[in-house]
N, C-alpha and C positions, 0 to 999 in steps of 0.2 A: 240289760233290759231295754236299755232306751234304742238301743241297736235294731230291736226286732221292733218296735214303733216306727223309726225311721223307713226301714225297708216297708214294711205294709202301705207307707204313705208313697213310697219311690214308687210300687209296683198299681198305686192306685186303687188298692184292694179297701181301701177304710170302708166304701159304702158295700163291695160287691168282687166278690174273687172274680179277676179272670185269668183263666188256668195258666194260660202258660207267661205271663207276669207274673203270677203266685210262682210259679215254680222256678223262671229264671232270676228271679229278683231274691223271693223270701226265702225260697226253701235253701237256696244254695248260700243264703247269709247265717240263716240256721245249723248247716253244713258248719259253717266257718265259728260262727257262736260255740258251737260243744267242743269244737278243738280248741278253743282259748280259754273255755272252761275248763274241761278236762285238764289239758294243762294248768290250770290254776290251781285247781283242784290236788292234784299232783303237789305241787310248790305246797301248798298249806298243810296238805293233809302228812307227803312225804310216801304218800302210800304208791305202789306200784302192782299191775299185774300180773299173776303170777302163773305162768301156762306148765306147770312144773317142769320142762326141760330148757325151758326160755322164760324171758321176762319182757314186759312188754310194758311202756309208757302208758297211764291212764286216756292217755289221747287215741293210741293204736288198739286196743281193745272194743270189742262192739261193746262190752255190756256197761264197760266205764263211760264212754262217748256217749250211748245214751241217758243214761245217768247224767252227764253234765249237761245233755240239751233237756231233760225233764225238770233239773233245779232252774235252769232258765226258763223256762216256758210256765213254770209253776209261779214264777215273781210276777212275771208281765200278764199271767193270766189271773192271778190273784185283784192285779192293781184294775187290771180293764175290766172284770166284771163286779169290783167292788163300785167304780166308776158310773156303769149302768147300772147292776141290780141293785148295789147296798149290798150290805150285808144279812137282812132279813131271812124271808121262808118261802122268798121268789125260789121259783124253779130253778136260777139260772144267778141264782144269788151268792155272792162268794162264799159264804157257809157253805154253802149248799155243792156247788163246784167241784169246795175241797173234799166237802166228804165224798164225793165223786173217783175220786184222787185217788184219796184215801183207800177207801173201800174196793178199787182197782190194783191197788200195790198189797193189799192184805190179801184178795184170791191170788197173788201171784205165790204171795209167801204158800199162803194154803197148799195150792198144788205142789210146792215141792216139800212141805213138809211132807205132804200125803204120795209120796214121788211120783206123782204126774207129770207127765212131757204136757204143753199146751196144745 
């Protein structure tokens, strides 16, 4: 978490993204963030990828690696708009965020219970 604060401050972005600082500074620290998560992930959980004729590290799978960068980006965005909004009925308030979250991971369930490609 404190990793993706730091780069925002390296790339100068706190007040005002500019693109291509955002993108050679954050995004590719973000890059590096889901692979040490996924890997952790892996370490804790023990769990692996399973592509049924191979197996593949929680780091080397897209849907795992993004999974590790969504549990990070879920701590540090929880804490920074707790930090501005509160937790209140602001628009943009951490309640409010997560149910954002939330309710984006639930139509994803939706569609494939309903077998929907995106």
């Amino acid at each position: 978490m404190k990793r993706i604060g730091v780069k925002i401050g390296e790339s100068k972005a706190a007040d005002r993204i500019e693109e291509d600082s955002w993108f050679n500074i954050v995004i590719r620290e973000l890059n590096d963030i889901s692979n040490d998560c996924a890997r952790q992930l892996e370490e804790e959980t023990g769990g692996k990828w399973n592509k049924g004729s191979y197996i593949l590290g929680l780091n080397e799978a897209p849907p795992t690696r993004l999974l590790a960068l969504e549990i990070a980006l879920a701590s540090w965005i929880g804490w920074i708009m707790h930090q501005k909004h509160g937790s209140g009925n602001q628009p943009l308030s951490s309640d409010n965020c997560w149910n954002m979250i939330e309710k984006a991971y639930r139509y994803g369930v939706k569609l494939s219970t309903d077998s929907e490609i995106p």
